[in-house]
DRENKE-550537 format. One record per atom (N, C-alpha, C, O, CB): residue in three letters; x, y, z. Coordinates in steps of 0.1 Angstrom, whole numbers, plus 5000, padded with zeros to 4 digits. Glycine has a CB too. Example, Ala and Ser with C-alpha at 12.3 -4.5 7.8 and 13.67 -1.06 7.14 Angstrom:
# DRENKE-550537
ALA513249435078 ALA512349555078 ALA513249675078 ALA514249675085 ALA511349555090 SER512849785071 SER513749895071 SER512950005079 SER513450115080 SER514149945057 
//
This chain:
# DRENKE-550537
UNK776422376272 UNK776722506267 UNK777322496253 UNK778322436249 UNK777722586277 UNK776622556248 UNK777022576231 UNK778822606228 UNK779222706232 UNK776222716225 UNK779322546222 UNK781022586218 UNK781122686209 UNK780622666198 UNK781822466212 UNK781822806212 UNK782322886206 UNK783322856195 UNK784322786197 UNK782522946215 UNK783222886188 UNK784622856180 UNK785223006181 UNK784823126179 UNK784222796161 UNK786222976185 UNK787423036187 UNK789023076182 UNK790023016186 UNK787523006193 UNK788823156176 UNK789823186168 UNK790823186174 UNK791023236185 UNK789823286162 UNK791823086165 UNK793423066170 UNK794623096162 UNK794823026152 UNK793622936173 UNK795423176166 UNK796523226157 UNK797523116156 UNK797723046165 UNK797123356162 UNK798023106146 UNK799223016141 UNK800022966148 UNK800222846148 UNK800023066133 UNK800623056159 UNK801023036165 UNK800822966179 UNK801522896186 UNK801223086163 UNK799722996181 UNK798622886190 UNK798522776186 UNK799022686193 UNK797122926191 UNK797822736172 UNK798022626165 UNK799122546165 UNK798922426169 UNK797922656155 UNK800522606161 UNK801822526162 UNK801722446178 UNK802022326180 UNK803222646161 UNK801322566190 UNK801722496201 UNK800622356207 UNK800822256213 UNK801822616212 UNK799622416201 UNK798722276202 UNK798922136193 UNK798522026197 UNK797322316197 UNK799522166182 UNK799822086173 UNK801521996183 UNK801721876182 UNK799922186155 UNK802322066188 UNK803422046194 UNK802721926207 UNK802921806207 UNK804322206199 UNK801821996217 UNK801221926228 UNK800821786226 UNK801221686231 UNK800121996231 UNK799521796214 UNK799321686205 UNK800421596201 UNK800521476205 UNK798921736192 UNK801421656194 UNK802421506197 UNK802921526206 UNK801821526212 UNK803621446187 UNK803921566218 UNK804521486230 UNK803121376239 UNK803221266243 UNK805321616243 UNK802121456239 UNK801221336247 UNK800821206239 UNK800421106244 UNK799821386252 UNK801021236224 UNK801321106218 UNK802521016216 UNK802520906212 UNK801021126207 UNK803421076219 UNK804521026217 UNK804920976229 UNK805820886229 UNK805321096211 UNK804421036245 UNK804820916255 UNK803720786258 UNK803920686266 UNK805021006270 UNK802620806251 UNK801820706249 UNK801520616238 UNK800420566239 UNK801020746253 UNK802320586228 UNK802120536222 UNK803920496213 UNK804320586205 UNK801020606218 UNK804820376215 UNK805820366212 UNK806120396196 UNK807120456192 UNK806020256216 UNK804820316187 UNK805120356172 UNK805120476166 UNK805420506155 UNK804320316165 UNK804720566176 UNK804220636169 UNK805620756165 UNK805620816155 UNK802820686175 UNK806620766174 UNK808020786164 UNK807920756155 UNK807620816145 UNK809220746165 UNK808320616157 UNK809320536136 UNK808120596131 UNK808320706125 UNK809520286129 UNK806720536133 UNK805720576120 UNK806620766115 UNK807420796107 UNK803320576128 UNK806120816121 UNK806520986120 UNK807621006113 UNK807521096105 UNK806921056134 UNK808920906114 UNK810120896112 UNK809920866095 UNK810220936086 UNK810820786122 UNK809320746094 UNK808620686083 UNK808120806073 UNK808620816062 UNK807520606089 UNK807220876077 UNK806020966067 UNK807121046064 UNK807021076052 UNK804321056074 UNK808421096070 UNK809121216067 UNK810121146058 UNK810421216048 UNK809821306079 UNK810821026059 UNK812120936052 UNK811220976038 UNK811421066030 UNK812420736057 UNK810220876037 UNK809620806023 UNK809320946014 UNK809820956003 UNK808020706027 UNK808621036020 UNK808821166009 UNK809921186004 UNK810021205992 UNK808521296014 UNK811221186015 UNK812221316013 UNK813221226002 UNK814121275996 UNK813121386029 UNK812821106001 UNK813920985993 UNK812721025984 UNK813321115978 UNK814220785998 UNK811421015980 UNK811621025970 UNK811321185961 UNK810921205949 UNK811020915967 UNK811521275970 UNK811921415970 UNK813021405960 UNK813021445948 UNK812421485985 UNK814321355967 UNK816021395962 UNK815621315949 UNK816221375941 UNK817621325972 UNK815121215944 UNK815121165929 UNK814621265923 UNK815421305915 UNK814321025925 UNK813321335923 UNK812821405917 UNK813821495912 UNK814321485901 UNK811921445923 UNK814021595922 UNK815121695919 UNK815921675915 UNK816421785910 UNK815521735925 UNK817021545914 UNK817821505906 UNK817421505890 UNK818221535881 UNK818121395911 UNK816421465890 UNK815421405876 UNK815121555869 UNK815421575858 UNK813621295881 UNK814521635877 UNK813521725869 UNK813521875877 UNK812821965876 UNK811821665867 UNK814721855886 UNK814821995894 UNK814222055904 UNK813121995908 UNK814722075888 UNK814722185909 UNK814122215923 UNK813022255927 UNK812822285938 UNK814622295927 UNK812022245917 UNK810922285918 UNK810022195928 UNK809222245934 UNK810422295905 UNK810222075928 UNK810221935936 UNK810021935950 UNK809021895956 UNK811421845935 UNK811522025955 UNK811622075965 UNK810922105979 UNK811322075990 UNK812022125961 UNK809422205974 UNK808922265981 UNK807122125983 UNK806422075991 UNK808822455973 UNK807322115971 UNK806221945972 UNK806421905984 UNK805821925995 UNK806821775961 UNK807721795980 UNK808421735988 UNK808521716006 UNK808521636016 UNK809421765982 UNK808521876002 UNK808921886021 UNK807021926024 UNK806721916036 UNK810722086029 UNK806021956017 UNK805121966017 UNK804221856020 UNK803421866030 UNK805022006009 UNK804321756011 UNK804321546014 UNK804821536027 UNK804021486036 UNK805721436003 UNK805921576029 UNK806221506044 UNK805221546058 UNK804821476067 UNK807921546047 UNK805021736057 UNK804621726064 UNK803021706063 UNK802421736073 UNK805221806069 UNK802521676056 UNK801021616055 UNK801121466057 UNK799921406058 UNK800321656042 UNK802421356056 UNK802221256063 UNK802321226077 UNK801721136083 UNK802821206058 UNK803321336083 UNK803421366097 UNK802121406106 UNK801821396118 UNK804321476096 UNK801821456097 UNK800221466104 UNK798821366101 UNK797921336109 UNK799721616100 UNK799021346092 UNK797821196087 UNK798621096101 UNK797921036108 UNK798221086063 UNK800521076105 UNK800120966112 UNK800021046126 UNK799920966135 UNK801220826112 UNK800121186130 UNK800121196142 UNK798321216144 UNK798021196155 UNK801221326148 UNK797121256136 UNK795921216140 UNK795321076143 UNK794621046152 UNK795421246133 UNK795821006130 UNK795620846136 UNK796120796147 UNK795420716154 UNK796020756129 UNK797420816151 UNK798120756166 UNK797520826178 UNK797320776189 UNK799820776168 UNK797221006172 UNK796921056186 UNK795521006192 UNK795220976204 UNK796821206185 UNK794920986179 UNK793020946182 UNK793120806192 UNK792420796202 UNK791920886162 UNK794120706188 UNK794720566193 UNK795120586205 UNK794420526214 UNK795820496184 UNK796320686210 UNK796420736223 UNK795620786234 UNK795720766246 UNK797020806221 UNK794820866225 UNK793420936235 UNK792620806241 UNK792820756252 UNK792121046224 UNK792020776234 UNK791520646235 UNK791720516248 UNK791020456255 UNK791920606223 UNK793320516244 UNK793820446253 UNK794020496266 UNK794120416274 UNK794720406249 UNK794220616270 UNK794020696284 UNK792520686287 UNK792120636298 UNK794420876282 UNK791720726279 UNK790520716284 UNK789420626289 UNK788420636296 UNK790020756277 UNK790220466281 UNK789520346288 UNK789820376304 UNK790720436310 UNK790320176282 UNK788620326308 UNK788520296323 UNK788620416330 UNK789320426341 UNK789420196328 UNK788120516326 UNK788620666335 UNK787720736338 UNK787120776328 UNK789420766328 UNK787120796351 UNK786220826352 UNK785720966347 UNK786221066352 UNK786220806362 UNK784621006337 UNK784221106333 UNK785021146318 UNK785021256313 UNK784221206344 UNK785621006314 UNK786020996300 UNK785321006288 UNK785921036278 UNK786320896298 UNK783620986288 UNK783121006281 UNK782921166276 UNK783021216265 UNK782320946283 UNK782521226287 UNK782421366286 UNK783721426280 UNK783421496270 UNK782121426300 UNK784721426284 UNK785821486279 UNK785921466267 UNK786121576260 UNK786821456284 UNK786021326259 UNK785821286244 UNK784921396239 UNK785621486234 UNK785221126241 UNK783421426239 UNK782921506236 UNK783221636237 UNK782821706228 UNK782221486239 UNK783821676245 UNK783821796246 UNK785321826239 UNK786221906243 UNK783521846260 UNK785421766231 UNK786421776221 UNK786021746206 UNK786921766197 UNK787621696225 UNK785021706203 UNK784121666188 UNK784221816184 UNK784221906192 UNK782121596190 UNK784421816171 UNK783721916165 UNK782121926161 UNK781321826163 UNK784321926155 UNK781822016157 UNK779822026156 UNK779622096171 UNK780322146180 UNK778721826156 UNK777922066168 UNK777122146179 UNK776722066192 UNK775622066196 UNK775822196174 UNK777522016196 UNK777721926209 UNK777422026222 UNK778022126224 UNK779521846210 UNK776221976230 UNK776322116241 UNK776421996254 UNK775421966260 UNK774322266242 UNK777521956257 UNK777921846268 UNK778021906282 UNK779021986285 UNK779221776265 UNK776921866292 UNK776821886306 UNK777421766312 UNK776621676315 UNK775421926311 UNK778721746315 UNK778821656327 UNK778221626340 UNK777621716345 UNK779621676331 UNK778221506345 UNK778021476358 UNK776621546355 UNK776721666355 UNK779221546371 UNK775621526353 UNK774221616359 UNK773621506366 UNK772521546371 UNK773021676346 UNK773821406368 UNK774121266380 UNK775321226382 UNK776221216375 UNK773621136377 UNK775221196397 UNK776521116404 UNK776421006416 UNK775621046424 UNK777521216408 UNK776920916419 UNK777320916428 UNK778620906439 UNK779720956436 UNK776820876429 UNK778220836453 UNK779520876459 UNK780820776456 UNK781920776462 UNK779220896476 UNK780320676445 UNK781620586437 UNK781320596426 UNK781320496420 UNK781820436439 UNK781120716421 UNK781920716406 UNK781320676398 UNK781820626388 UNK783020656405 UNK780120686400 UNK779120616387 UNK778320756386 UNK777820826395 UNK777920446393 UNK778220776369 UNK777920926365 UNK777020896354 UNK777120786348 UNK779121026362 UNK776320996352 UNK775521086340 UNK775721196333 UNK775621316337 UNK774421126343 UNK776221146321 UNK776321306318 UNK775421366305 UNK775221286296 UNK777921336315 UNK775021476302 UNK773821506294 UNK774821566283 UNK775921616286 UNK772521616301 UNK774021566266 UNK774221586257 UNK773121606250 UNK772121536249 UNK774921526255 UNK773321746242 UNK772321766234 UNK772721816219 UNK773621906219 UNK771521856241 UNK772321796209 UNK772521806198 UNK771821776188 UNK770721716190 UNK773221756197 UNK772221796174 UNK771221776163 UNK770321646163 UNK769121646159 UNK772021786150 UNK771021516171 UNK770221406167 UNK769321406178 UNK768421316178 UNK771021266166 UNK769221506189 UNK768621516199 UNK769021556217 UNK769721656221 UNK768121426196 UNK768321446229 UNK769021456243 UNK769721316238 UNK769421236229 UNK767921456259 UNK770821326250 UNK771621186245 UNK772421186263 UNK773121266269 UNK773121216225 UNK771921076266 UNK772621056279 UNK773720936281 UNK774020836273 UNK771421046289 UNK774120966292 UNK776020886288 UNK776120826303 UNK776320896313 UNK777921046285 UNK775920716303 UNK776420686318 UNK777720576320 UNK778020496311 UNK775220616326 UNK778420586329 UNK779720586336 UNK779620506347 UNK778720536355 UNK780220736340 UNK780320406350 UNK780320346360 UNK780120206364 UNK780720126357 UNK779820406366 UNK779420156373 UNK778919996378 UNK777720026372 UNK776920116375 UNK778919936395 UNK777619886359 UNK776219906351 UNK774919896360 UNK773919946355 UNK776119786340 UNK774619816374 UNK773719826383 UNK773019946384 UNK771819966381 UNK774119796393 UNK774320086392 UNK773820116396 UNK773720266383 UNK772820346384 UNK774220096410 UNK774720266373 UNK774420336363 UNK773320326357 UNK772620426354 UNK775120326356 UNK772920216355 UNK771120196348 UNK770220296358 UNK769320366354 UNK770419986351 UNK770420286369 UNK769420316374 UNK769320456376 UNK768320516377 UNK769220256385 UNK770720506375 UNK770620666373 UNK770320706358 UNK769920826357 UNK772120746376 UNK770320666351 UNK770020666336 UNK768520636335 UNK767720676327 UNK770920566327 UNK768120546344 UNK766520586343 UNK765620676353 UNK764420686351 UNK765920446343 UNK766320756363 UNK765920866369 UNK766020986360 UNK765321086362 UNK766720886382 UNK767120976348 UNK767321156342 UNK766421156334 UNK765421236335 UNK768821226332 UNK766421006324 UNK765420956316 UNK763821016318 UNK763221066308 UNK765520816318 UNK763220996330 UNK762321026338 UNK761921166340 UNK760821216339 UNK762620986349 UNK762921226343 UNK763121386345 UNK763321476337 UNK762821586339 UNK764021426352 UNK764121456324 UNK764321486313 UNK762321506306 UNK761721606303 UNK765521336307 UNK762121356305 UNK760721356298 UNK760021466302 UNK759121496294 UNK760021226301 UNK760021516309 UNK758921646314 UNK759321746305 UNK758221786301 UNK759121716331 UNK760221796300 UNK760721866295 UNK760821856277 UNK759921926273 UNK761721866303 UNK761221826271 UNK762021766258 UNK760921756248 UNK761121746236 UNK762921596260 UNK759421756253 UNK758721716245 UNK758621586232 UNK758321476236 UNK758621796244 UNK758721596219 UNK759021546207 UNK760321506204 UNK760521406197 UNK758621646198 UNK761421586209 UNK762821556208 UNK763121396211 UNK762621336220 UNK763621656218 UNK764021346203 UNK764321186205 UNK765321236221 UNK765921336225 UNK765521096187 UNK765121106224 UNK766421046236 UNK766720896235 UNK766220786236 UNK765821066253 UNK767920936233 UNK769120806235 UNK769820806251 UNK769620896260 UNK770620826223 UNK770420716252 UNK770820626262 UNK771820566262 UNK771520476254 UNK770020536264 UNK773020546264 UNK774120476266 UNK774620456277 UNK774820546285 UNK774820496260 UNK775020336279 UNK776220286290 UNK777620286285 UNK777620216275 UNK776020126295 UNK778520316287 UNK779920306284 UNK780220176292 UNK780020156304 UNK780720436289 UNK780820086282 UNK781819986289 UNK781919886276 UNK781819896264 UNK781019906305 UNK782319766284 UNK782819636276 UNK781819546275 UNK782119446269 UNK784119566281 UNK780819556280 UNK779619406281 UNK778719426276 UNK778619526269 UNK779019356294 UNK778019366276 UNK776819336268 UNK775719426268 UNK775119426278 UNK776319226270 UNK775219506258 UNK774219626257 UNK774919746262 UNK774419846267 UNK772919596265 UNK776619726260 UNK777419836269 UNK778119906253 UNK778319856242 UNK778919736285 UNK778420026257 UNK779220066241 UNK780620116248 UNK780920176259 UNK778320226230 UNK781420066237 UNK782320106241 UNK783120226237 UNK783020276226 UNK782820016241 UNK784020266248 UNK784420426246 UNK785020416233 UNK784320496226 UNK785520486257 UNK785820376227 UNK786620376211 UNK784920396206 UNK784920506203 UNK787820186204 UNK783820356204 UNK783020356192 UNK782420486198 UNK781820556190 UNK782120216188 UNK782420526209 UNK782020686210 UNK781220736201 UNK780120716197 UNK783120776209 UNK782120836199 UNK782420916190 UNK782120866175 UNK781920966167 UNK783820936193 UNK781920786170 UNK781320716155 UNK780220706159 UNK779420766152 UNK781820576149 UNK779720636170 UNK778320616176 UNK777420686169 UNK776820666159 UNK778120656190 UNK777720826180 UNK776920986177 UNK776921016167 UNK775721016163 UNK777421116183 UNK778021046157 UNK778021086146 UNK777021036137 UNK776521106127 UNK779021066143 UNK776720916139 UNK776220816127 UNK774520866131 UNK773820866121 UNK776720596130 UNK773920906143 UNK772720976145 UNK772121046137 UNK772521156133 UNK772821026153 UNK771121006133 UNK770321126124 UNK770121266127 UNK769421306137 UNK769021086124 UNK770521346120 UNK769921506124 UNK768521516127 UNK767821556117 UNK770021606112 UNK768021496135 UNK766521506142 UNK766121656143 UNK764921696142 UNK766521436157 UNK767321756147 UNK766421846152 UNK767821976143 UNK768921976139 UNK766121846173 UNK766622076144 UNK767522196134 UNK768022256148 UNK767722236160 UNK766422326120 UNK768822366140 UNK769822476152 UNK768622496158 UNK768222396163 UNK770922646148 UNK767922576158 UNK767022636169 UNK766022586173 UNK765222656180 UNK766422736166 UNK765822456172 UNK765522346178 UNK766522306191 UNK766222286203 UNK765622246167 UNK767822296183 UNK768722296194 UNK768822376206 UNK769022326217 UNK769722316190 UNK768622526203 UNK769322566212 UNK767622626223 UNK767622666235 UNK770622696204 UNK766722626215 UNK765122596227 UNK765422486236 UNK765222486248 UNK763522536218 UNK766022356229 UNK766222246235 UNK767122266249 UNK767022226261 UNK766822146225 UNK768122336243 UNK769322356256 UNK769122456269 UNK769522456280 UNK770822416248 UNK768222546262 UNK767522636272 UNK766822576284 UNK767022596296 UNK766522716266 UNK766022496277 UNK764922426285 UNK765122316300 UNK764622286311 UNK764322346273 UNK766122286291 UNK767422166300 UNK768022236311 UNK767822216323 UNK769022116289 UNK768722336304 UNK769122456315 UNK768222496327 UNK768522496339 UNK769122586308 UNK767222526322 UNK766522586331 UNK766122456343 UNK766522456355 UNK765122656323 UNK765522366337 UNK765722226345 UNK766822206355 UNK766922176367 UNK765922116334 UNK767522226348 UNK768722176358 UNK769622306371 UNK770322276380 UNK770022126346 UNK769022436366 UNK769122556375 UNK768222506384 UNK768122606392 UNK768822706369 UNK767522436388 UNK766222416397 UNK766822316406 UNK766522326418 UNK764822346390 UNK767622236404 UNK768222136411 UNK769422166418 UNK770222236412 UNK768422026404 UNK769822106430 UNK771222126436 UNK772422086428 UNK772521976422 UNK771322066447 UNK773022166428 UNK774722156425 UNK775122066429 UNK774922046441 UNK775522236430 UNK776121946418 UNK776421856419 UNK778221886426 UNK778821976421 UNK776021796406 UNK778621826434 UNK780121846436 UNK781021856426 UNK781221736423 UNK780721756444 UNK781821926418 UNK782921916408 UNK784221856414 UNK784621856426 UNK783222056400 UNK784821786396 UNK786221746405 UNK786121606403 UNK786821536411 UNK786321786423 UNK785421526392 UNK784721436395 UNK786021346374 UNK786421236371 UNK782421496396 UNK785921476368 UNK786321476358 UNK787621456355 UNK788221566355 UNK786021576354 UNK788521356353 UNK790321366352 UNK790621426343 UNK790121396333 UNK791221236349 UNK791521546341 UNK792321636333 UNK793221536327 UNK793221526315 UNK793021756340 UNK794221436336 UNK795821436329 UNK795121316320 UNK795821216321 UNK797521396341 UNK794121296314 UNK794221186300 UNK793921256286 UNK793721196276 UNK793021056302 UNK794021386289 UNK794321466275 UNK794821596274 UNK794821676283 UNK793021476268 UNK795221616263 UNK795921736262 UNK795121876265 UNK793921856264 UNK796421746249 UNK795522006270 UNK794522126269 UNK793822136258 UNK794022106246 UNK795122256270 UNK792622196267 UNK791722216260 UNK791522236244 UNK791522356244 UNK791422296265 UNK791422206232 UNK791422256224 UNK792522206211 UNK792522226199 UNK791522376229 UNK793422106220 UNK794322056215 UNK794021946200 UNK794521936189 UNK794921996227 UNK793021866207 UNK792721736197 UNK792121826189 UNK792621826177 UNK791821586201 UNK791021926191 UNK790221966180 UNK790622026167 UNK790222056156 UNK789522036186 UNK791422026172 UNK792522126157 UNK792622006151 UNK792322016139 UNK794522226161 UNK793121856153 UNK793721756147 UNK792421686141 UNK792521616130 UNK794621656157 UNK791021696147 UNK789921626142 UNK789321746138 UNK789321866141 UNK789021516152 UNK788421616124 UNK787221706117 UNK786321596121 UNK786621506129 UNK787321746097 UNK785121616115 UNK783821536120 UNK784021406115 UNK783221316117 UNK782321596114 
//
């Protein structure tokens, strides 16, 4: 399903930006001092200024700090996420569904009854499937969607990935750079024929069980996306 962008008032912002760091800050020890750090190093050399050439400094100053406060709470949080998400089931999907762009991410559109999943993506570089689990039996669901998919998609590229640590496996930290690095293959309305089509495909088939997805390895919805750009 296509992401809405959704307008968020300031105040919404603040509280996502607040969420964003405590779940960084109980997962990740540096990432205080660093924080501590980006606010000292402005504000020392804030008070020289203003000593030197007056208050005008002032509003810089506390301006510097808080744009270092946030350069280190995106880098640690991206580091934090990350680290929740190794080894977690339906981690990939969640990562996406926090990207900015035209990401239309269907979880689980395979499963089975241990936790080895498929999940579908569609986007400018094309179908892009994600599998999760024991590489055995994940291959083999990745070459049933593969299969089923093809009826459909016509011309549109398809990719393929395994999530993990071994060999011909990607790993969750390169995610997200992965995709990105994909060629634009297909325009918006390319896209969104594409996502119809999928749809309709997949209204034909039984309902997969939900519940499959862990919530507590990231913040609400909407949280990281404010902190990332593409």
């Amino acid at each position: 399903m296509a992401k809405a962008q959704e307008k968020v008032s300031f105040g919404q912002r603040l509280k996502q930006i607040g969420m964003v760091f405590s779940f960084t800050a109980k997962r990740d020890k540096w990432f205080v001092p660093l924080a501590v750090v980006a606010v000292l190093v402005p504000a020392a050399l804030t008070v020289v200024a203003v000593l030197r050439w007056g208050w005008l400094w002032l509003p810089i100053g506390i301006l510097l700090a808080l744009l270092g406060v946030l350069i280190v709470l995106n880098l640690r949080s991206n580091r934090a996420m990350m680290n929740a998400a190794e080894g977690q089931p339906g981690a990939a999907a969640s990562i996406l569904e926090s990207m900015r762009g035209d990401w239309r991410v269907t979880p689980m559109v395979s499963s089975t009854t241990q936790m080895d999943m498929v999940h579908l993506v569609v986007g400018k570089p094309g179908v892009i499937l994600l599998g999760e689990g024991n590489p055995q039996r994940t291959r083999g669901l990745l070459g049933q969607e593969k299969r089923r998919l093809a009826k459909v998609i016509g011309t549109a590229p398809l990719y393929d990935y395994l999530i993990g640590q071994g060999d011909d496996e990607l790993s969750i930290r390169k995610l997200r750079t992965t995709l990105l690095r994909l060629p634009p293959n297909l325009k918006g309305k390319d896209v969104n024929a594409l996502d119809k089509r999928l749809k309709a495909l997949s209204a034909a088939r039984p309902q997969l069980p939900k519940g499959a997805i862990p919530k507590n390895m990231r913040p609400p919805k909407g949280a990281f996306r404010q902190m990332r750009g593409r």
